[in-house]
Every structure is written in C-alpha cells, then in structure tokens.
BAVEXKE-892015 format. One line per 3 residues: number of its first residue (from 1); for each residue x, y, z of C-alpha. Coordinates in nm, 3 decimals. Example, Ala and Ser with C-alpha at 12.3 -4.5 7.8 and 13.67 -1.06 7.14 Angstrom:
<rs>
1 = 1.230 -0.450 0.780 ~ 1.367 -0.106 0.714
</rs>
This chain:
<rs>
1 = 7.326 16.126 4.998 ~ 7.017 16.076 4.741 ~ 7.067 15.733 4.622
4 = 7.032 15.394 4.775 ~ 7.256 15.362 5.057 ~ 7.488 15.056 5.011
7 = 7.579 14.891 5.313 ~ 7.773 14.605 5.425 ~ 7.770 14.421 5.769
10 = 7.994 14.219 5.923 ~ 7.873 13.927 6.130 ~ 7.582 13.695 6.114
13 = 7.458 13.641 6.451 ~ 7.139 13.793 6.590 ~ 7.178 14.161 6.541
16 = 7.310 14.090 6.192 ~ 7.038 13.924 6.095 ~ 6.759 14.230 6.247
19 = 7.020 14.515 6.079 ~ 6.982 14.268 5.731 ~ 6.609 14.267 5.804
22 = 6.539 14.642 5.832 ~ 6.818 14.747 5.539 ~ 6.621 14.538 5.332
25 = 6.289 14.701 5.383 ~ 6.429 15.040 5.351 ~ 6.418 15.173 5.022
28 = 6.685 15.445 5.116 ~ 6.967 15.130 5.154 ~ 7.100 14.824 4.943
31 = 7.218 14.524 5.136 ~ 7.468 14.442 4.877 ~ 7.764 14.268 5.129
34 = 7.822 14.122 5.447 ~ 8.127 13.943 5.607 ~ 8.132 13.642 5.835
37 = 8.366 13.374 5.998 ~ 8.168 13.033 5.973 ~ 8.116 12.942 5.629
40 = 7.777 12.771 5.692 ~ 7.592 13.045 5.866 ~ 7.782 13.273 5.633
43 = 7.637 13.079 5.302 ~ 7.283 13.064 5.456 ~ 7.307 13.480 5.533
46 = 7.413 13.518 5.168 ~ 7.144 13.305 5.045 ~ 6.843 13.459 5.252
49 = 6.922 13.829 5.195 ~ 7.061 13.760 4.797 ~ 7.433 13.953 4.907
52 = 7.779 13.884 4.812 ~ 7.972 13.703 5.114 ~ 8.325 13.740 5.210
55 = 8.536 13.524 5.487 ~ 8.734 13.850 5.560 ~ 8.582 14.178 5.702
58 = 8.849 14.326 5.556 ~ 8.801 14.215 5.263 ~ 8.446 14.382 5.266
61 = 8.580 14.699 5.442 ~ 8.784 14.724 5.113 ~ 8.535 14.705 4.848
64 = 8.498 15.063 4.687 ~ 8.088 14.935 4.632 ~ 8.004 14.977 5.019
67 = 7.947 15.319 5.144 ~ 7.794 15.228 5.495 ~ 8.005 14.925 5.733
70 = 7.778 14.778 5.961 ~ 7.962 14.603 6.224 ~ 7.778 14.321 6.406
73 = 8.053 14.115 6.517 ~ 8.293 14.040 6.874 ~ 8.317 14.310 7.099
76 = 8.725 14.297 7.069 ~ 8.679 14.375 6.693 ~ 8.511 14.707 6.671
79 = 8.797 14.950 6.764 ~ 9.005 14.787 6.515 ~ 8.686 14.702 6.239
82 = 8.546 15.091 6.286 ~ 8.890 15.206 6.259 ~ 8.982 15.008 5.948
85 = 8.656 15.137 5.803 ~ 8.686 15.527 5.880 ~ 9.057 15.510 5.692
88 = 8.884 15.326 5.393 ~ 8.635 15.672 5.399 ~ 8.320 15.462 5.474
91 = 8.047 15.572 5.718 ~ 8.011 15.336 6.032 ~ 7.729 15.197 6.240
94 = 7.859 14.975 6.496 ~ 7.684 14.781 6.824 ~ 7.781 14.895 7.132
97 = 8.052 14.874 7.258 ~ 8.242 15.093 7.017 ~ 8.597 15.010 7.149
100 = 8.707 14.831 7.495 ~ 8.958 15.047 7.481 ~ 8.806 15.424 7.619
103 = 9.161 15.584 7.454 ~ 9.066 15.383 7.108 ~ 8.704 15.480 7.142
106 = 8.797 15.852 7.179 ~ 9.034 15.842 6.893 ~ 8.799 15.696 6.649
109 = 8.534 15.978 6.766 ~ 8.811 16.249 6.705 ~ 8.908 16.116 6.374
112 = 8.568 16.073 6.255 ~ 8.478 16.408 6.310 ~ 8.798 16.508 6.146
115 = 8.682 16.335 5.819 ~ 8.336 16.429 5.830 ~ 8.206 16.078 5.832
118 = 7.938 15.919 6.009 ~ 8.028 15.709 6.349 ~ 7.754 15.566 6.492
121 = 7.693 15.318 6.844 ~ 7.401 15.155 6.898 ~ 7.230 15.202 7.215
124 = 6.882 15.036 7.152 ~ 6.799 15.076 7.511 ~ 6.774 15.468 7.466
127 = 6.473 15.353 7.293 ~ 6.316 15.046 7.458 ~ 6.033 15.136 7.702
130 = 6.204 15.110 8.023 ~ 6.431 15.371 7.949 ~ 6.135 15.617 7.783
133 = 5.925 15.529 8.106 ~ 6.173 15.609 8.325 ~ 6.238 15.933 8.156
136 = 5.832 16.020 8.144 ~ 5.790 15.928 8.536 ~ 6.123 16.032 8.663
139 = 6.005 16.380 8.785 ~ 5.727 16.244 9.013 ~ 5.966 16.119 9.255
142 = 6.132 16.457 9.311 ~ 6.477 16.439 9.396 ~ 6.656 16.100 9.296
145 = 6.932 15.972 9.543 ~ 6.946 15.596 9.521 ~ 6.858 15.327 9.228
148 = 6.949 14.981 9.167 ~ 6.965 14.783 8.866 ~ 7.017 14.444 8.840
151 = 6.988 14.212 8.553 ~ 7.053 13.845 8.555 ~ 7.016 13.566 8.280
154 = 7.056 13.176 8.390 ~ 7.219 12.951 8.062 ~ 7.233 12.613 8.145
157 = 7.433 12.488 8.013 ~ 7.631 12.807 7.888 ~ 7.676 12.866 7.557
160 = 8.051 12.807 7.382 ~ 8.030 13.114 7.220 ~ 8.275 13.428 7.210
163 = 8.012 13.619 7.507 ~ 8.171 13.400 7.744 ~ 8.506 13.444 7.678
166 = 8.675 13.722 7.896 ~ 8.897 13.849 7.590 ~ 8.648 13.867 7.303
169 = 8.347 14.017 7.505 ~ 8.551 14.208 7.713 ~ 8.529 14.322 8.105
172 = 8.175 14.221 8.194 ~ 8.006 14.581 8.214 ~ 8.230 14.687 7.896
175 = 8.047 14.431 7.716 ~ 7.736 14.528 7.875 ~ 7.789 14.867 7.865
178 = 7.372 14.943 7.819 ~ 7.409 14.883 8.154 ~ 7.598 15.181 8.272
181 = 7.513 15.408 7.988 ~ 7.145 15.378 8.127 ~ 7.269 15.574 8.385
184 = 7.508 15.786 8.246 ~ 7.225 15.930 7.994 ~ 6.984 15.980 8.281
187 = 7.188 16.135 8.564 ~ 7.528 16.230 8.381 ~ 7.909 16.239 8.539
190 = 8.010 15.998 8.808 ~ 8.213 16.080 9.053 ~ 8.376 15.744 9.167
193 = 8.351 15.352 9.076 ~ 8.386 15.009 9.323 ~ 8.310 14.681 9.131
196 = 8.307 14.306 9.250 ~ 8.364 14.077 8.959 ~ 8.378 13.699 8.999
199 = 8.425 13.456 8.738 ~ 8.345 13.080 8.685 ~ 8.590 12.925 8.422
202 = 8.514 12.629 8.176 ~ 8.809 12.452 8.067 ~ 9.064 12.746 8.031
205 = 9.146 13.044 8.244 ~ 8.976 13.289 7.940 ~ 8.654 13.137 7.920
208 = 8.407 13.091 8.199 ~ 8.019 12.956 8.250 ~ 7.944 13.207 8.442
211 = 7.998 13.554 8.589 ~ 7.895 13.798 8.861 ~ 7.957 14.180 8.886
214 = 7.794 14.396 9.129 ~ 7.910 14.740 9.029 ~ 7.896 15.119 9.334
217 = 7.827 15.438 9.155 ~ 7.831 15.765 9.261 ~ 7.770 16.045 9.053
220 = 7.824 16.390 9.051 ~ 7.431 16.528 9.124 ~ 7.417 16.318 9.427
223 = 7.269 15.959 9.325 ~ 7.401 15.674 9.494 ~ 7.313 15.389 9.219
226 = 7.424 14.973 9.226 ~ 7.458 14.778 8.934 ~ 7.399 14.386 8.920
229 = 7.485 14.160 8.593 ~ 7.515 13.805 8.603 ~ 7.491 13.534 8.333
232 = 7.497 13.185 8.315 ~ 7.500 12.827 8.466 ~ 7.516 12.952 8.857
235 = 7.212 13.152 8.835 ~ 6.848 12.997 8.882 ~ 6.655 13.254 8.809
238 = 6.549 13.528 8.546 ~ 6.626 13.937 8.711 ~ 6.569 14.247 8.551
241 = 6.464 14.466 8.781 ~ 6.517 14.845 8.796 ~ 6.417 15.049 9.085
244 = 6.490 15.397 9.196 ~ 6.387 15.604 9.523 ~ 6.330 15.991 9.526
247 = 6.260 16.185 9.813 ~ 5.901 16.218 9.692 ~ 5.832 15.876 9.520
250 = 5.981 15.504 9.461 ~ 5.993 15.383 9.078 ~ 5.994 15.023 9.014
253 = 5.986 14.836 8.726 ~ 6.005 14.430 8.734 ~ 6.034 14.266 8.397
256 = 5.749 14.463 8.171 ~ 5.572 14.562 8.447 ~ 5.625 14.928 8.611
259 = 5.493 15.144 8.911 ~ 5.533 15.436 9.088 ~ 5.494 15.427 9.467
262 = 5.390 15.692 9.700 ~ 5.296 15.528 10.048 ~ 4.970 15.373 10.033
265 = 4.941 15.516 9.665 ~ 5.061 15.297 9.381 ~ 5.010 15.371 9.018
268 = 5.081 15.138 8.765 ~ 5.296 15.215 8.456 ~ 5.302 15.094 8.079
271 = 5.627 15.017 7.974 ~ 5.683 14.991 7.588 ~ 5.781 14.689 7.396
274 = 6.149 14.562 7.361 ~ 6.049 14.419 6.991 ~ 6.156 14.662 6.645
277 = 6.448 14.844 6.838 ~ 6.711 14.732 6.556 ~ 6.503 14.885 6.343
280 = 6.458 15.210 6.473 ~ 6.835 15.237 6.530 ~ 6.904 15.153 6.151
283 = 6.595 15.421 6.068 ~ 6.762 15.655 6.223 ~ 7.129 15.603 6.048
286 = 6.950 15.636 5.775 ~ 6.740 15.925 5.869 ~ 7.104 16.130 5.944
289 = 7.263 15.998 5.617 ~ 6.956 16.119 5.431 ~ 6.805 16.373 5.579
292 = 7.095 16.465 5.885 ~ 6.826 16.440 6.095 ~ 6.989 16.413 6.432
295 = 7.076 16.093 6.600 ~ 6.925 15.975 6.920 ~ 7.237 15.942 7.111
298 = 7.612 16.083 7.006 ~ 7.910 15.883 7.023 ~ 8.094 16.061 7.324
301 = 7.797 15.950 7.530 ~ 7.847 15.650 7.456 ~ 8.250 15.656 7.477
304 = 8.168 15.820 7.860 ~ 7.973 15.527 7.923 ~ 8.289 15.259 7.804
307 = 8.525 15.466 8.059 ~ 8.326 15.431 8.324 ~ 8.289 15.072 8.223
310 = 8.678 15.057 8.238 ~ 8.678 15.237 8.568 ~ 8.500 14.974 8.706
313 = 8.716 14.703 8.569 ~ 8.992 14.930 8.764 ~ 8.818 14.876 9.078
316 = 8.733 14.518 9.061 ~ 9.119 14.436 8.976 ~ 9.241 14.629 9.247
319 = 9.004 14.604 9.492 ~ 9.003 14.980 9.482 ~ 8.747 15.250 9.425
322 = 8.838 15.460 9.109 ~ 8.768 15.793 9.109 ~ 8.719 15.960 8.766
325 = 8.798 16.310 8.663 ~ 8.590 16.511 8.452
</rs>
C-alpha cells in the first residue's frame, strides 16, 4: 500500500483518542472516520480530529472509503466488530482482547489469513519497560521457577462504566488478558490453571464495584507463577508489583522501580516509560501495511493468551484446576 492509509476507529474513550492522536501525525494514514455510541463525546471526537462520525460501527465498517478498522470499543464487541470488518475486506487493528471467545478468536485468525488481510491485537505491554527489562535481566537469575504478579487499582467510588460490568468486559483476566500474555510471551505453554474470582455487585447481579482474582499457573518449562488483579472500591491501596526468583537471582520490580537481587548484592534497574506505547503499536501497523515490516507480536500469541484466560475462568467456576492441552 503506497498511499495514505485511511482508517476508521470505533470508540472514543482513551485509547481512541491516543490511536486518533498518532494516525494523525503519521503521514502514511488519514483519519477520515470513527464510530461512537454517545453523541456528545462522539460530536466532540469529530470536531477535534476534523472526521466524519457515525452512531453505528457498522455503519463505518461499511463505508467502501476506510481501508484500515480500528476498533477501540467494549471488550464483548471485538469478535463480532473484527469479524464484521474482515468480511467487508478491511484490514483490522483491534485492542486486546481480540475475542472472549478463544473458538471466535481462532476463527477470525484462520480466516484472516485465508484472505490475506491484516489482523492485528494490541499488546502495548510487549513494549512498555517492564516487559523489555524483564527480558534484558531475565538471564541473570539462571533458571526461573517461581514469579508473582500482582496488580491492583483502588476506584472509589467505581466508575459506571462498561469495565465493571461482568458481560461487556468479560471474565476478569480475559479482559485483562496483558496480564497472562506477560507470561505466556516470556515462558510459553502452561500446563494447568486454578483461579479464585470474587465479585462485589452494585445494583444488579452483572455489574459489580469491585473484583478480586488470584490466578495458579503452571507451565510447561517448570515455572510455578501467581497472578493477582483487583480493581475498585474494596481496595486501599495502589499494587503493581512483579517479582520473579531464579535459582541464581531474585528480580523485582515495584511500580517504576526495578532490581535484581543476589544475597547481599542488589543492583538497581531502569525500567522504561509507560508513556507513547499507542503510538508505537499504531507505527508498527503501519510499518507492516507499508513496508510488511514484521509485527511485534502475532495474533495466535495473543489468542493463546485469551484461552488460558478462559481456562482460568474454567477453574474459578468450578472450583477446579483446568488442565490445557497443547
């Protein structure tokens, strides 16, 4: 593709409004659409980035004018939104998760291929500086065999929004998926899933003001690893912590701060901005679509990640561990 890239997106929350920002400053796209739900925030998108709204996605989907869908809206849309999109023969970008539904999510993978058009899932946190910082320091602990991860965000008082709303984000660690897929791009196949899940609703049984999930993995190469995610009024205080022991060395990171332990011996570690990572993701769409430079993650990676996501749904339901075959 040699000309300007025209691309819709639908939604106009937050990571709308970063893809708008860095399509705009690229000369190798043209905002030219976008697709949205509330008519204010839709009116004020149109007006700041000069684009054509529509109340439908759709709508936008069907409009021979876009080449590239960016989809930016509830996780229960994008199996069906991607979907719609690869049948209308347009290239996709769409934030993680790509489906709640693993069977959808392989599907649209297999059918994308088939049609020799683009399907792309954001996983920012493949480039964020935890993740590269773990990857630079992760040999100097020798052989890995436990980590924990926990991240936890108080909202008081939690938001009305669709994120806490069991149907439109989804399972907890489905919605979160970054969360898993951290681990499934470091250390690979898992070999079994336990979950606890625990939910505090608001007024109906589908939408809640808080939630805890505390998530057993074991994967294939040995590592033992526990994931904690938890948002919302019950919490008091701010966790993202990531640590991870090796038979020759501890890793720990604790908000932006990082260090590697050794006994007596610590050594502290940078760890790269958050800030721009939108950007880089819609760089390197564009980077493919121009140039087919290769993408920084591929979308079965990222469909592995959902079913392991769903696996742990599984186990939290039943009270079960779920072991997954390769």
């Amino acid at each position: 593709m040699t000309n300007s890239i025209r691309t819709g997106i639908i939604g106009t929350g937050f990571a709308a409004q970063r893809r708008a920002e860095a399509l705009t400053e690229d000369d190798r796209a043209q905002l030219v659409a976008v697709a949205g739900h509330r008519p204010e925030s839709l009116n004020e998108f149109c007006q700041t980035y000069a684009v054509k709204g529509y109340d439908s996605p759709k709508a936008l989907i069907a409009n021979a004018d876009v080449a590239l869908v960016v989809i930016c809206n509830i996780n229960a849309q994008h199996g069906d939104l991607a979907q719609a999109a690869l049948e209308a023969g347009k290239h996709v970008a769409v934030e993680y998760p790509l489906s709640l539904n693993p069977e959808q999510a392989q599907y649209l993978i297999h059918f994308a291929k088939l049609q020799n058009q683009l399907l792309h899932v954001e996983h920012i946190e493949l480039l964020g500086g935890l993740h590269n910082a773990i990857r630079q320091w992760l040999p100097e602990i020798g052989e890995a065999f436990y980590a924990r991860y926990s991240t936890i965000n108080p909202k008081r008082p939690a938001p009305r929004k669709w994120s806490y709303h069991k149907k439109l984000f989804g399972f907890p660690l489905s919605g979160a998926v970054s969360r898993l897929h951290r681990f499934t791009d470091l250390f690979g196949k898992v070999n079994s899933v336990s979950c606890y899940t625990r939910y505090w609703d608001r007024d109906t049984p589908e939408e809640y003001v808080a939630c805890f999930n505390h998530a057993q993995l074991r994967f294939q190469n040995g590592l033992f690893a526990e994931i904690t995610y938890g948002k919302g009024e019950v919490f008091w205080h701010t966790d993202r912590r990531f640590e991870l022991h090796g038979d020759k060395g501890t890793l720990l990171f604790d908000g932006n701060e990082g260090k590697l332990i050794r006994g007596e011996e610590t050594t502290p570690i940078e760890v790269g901005s958050r800030r721009g990572l939108f950007a880089k993701d819609t760089a390197a769409v564009l980077d493919y679509l121009t140039q087919k430079q290769p993408l920084y993650v591929q979308p079965h990676a990222s469909s592995y990640a959902t079913r392991v996501a769903d696996a742990a749904r599984i186990a939290a339901e039943s009270g079960k561990t779920v072991v997954l075959n390769d």
